[in-house]
NUDOVO-782866 format. One record per residue (C-alpha): residue number from 1; residue in one letter; x, y negated, z negated. Coordinates in steps of 0.02 Angstrom, whole numbers. Layout:
N
REC    nr   rest       xx       yy       zz
REC   NUM      A        X        Y        Z
...
This chain:
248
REC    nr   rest       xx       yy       zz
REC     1      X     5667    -2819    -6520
REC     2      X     5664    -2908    -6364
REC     3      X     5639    -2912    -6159
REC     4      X     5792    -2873    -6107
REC     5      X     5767    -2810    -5905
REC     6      X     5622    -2789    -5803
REC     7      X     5627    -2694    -5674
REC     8      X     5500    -2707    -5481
REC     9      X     5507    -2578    -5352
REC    10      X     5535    -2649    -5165
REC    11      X     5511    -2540    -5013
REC    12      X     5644    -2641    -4903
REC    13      X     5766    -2656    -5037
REC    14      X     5898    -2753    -4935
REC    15      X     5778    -2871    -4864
REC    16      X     5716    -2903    -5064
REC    17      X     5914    -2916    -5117
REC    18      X     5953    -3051    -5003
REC    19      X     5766    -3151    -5063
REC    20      X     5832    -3117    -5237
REC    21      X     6014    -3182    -5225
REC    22      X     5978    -3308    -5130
REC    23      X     5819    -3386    -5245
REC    24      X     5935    -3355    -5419
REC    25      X     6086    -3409    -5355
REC    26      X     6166    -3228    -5378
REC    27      X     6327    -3223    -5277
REC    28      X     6305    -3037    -5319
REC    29      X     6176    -2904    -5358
REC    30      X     6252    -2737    -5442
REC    31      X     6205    -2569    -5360
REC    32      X     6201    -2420    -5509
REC    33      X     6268    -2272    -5411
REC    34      X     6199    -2158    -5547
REC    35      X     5999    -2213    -5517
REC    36      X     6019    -2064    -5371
REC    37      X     5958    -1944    -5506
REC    38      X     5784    -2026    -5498
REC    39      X     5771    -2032    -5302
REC    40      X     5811    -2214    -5308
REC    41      X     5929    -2361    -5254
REC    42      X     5945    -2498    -5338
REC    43      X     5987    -2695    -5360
REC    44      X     6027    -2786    -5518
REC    45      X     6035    -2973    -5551
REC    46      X     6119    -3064    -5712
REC    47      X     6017    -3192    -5786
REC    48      X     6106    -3259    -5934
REC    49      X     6108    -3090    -6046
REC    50      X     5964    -3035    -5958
REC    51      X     5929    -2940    -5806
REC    52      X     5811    -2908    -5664
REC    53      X     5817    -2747    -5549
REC    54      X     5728    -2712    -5399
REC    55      X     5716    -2516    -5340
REC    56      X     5692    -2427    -5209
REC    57      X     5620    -2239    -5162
REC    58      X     5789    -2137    -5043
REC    59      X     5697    -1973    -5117
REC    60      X     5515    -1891    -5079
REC    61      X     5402    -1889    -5236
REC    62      X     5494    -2031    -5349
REC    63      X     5395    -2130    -5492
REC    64      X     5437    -2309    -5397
REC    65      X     5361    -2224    -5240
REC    66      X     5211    -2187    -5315
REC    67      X     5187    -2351    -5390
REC    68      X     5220    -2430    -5234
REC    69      X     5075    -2327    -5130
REC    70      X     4952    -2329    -5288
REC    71      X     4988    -2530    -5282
REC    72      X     4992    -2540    -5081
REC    73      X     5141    -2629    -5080
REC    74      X     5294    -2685    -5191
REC    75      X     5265    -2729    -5371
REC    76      X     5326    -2734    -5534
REC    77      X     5379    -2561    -5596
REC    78      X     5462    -2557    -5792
REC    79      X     5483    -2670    -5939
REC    80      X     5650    -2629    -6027
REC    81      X     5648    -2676    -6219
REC    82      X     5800    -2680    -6326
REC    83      X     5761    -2606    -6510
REC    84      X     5878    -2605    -6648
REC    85      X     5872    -2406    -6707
REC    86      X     5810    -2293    -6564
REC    87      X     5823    -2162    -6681
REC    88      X     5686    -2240    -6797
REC    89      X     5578    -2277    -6634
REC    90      X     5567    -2111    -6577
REC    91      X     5528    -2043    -6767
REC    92      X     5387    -2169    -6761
REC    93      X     5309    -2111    -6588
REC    94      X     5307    -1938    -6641
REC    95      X     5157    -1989    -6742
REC    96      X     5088    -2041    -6603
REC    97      X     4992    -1970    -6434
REC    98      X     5114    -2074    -6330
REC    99      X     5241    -1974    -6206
REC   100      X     5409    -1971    -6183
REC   101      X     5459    -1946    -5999
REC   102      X     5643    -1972    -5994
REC   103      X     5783    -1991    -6121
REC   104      X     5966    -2038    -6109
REC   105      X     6094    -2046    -6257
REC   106      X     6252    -2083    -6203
REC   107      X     6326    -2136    -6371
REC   108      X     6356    -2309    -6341
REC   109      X     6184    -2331    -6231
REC   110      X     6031    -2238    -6281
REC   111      X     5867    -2258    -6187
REC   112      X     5669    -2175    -6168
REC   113      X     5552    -2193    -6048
REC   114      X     5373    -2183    -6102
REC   115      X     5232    -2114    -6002
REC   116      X     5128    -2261    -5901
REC   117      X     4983    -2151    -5910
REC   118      X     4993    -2167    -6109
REC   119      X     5055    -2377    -6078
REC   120      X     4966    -2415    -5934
REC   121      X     5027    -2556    -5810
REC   122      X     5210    -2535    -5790
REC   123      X     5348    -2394    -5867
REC   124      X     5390    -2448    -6044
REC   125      X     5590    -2413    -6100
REC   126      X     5639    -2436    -6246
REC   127      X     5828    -2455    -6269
REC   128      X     5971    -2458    -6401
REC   129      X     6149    -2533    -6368
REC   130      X     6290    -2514    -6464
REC   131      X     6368    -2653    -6484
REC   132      X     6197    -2754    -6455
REC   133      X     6255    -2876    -6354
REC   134      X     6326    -2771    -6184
REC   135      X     6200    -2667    -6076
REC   136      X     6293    -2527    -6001
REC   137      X     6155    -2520    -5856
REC   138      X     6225    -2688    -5807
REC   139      X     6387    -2614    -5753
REC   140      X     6545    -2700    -5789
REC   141      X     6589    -2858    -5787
REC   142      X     6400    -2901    -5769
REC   143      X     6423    -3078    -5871
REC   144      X     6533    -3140    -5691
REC   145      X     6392    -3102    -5594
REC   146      X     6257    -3207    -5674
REC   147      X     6131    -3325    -5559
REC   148      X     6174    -3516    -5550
REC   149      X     5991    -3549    -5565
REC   150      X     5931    -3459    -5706
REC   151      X     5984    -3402    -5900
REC   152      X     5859    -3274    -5958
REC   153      X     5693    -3175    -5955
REC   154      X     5551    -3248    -6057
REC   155      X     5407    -3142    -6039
REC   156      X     5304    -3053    -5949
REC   157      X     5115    -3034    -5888
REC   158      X     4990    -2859    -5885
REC   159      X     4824    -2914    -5805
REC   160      X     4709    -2777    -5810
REC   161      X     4519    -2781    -5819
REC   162      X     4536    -2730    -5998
REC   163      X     4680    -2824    -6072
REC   164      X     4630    -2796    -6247
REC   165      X     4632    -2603    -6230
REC   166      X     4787    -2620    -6116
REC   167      X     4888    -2728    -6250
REC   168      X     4835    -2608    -6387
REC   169      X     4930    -2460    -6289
REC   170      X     5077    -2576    -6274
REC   171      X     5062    -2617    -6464
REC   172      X     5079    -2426    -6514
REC   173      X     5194    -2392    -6396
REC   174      X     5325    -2535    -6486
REC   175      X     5233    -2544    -6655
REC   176      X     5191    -2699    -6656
REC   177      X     5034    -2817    -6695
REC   178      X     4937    -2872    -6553
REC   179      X     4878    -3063    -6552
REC   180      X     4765    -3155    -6467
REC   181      X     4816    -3287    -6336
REC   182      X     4696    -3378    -6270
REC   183      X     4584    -3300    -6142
REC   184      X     4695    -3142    -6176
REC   185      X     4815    -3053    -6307
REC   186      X     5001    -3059    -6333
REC   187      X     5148    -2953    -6397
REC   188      X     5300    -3080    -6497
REC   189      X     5453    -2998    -6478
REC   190      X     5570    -3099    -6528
REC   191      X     5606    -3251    -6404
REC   192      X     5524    -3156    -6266
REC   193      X     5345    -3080    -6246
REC   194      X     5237    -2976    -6153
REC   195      X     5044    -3063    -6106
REC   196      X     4893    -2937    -6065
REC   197      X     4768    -3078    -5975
REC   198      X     4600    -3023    -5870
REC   199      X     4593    -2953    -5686
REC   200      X     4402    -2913    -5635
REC   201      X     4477    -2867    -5470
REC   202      X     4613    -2745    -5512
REC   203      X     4581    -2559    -5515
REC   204      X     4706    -2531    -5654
REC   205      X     4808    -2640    -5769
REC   206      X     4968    -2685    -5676
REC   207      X     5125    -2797    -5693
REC   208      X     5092    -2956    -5610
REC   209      X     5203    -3105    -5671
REC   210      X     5371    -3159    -5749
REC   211      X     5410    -3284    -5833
REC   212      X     5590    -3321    -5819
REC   213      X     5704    -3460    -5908
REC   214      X     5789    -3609    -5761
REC   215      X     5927    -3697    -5756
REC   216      X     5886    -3808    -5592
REC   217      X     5722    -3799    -5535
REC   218      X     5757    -3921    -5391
REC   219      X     5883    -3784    -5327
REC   220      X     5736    -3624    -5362
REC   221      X     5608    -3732    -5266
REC   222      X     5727    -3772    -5114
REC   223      X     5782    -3584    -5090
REC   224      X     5593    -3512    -5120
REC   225      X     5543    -3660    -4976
REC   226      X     5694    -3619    -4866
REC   227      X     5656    -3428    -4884
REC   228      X     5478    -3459    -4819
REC   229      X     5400    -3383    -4989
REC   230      X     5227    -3433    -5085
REC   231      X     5256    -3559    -5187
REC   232      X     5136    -3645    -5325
REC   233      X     5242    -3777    -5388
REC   234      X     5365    -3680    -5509
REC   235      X     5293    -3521    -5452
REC   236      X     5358    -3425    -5323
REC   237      X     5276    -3256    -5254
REC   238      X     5421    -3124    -5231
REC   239      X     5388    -2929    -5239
REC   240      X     5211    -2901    -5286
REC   241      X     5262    -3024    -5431
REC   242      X     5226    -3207    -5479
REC   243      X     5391    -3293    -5553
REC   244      X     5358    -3423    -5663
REC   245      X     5519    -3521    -5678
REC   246      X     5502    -3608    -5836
REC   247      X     5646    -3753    -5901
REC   248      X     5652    -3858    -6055
């Protein structure tokens, strides 16, 4: 069990494309024609065997539109996590008061969407592939359109004013042990995790950081600079998120 995509929802999508491929070093973004059936259009960025995607309301009434007027502006919108057995993961959450909003099985790719009223803070996915290593949401040939500047997802960060309760939600929803982490609580999923850390300000628990895997910082700083975005040393502020690029 792993990260494996994490998705943020952009009003001006092409505006946030260009930001994107520019500060990765993605010659190329994928668009998934079939992400019309939720009201949405969509970007997708290789980064190693991992992938960010940044969507975008063309429909009335979508989920990413009402995250994005609940948040008052773009912001992070799903965490995608790859499980071994879907089939055993679903069994397991039938025990459970967790919902299931959406499901896909198409044989090769299965997926579920869990309700973010039940796993507050973003839309939680759980998904199988078959064989484990491709990710048919990638589209093909997604491995010659990775980013010069980074290699992977490694985790990502829930602040909420009750991170405990938040993480706990998360924890069912994957079955997993929460841990502490500091000043806060962690899930371990393999190489990657997800952090639940303390907002006093925030209405309601939200997705607020990334921390993503480099290859050449010097080339992530120069871009963020030259794109005119917030930067905090390694940390650059793009879509309602905070990417922490993070290198050996």
């Amino acid at each position: 069990m792993r990260i494996r995509q994490v998705a943020l929802a952009a009003s001006d999508l092409e505006k946030t494309d260009a930001t994107l491929r520019r500060l990765l070093g993605c010659d190329q973004s994928y668009a998934d024609p079939e992400i019309i059936y939720f009201g949405l259009d969509n970007r997708l960025y290789t980064l190693g065997d991992c992938f960010l995607e940044v969507v975008s309301p063309v429909q009335p009434n979508t989920a990413a539109g009402r995250f994005l007027d609940r948040r008052g502006g773009d912001c992070g919108y799903m965490v995608i996590v790859q499980v071994e057995n879907l089939a055993q993961e679903q069994e397991r959450l039938a025990d459970t008061a967790i919902r299931t909003v959406f499901a896909d099985d198409r044989g090769n790719a299965k997926a579920i969407h869990l309700h973010p009223k039940d796993v507050p803070g973003a839309i939680p996915s759980l998904d199988e592939m078959r064989p484990p290593e491709s990710w048919l949401w990638a589209g093909d040939g997604w491995e010659q359109r990775a980013g010069c500047y980074a290699r992977g997802i490694l985790a990502v960060e829930i602040r909420s004013p009750d991170p405990k309760a938040t993480g706990q939600c998360w924890a069912e929803a994957y079955g997993i042990e929460l841990m502490p982490a500091g000043n806060g609580w962690r899930l371990e999923m393999g190489e990657t995790e997800i952090r639940f850390s303390h907002d006093s300000t925030a209405v309601e628990p939200a997705l607020m950081a990334i921390d993503v895997d480099a290859v050449d910082l010097d080339a992530i700083c120069a871009a963020a600079d030259g794109l005119g975005l917030e930067r905090d040393g390694h940390v650059v502020s793009v879509c309602g998120m905070a990417f922490n690029f993070l290198s050996p």
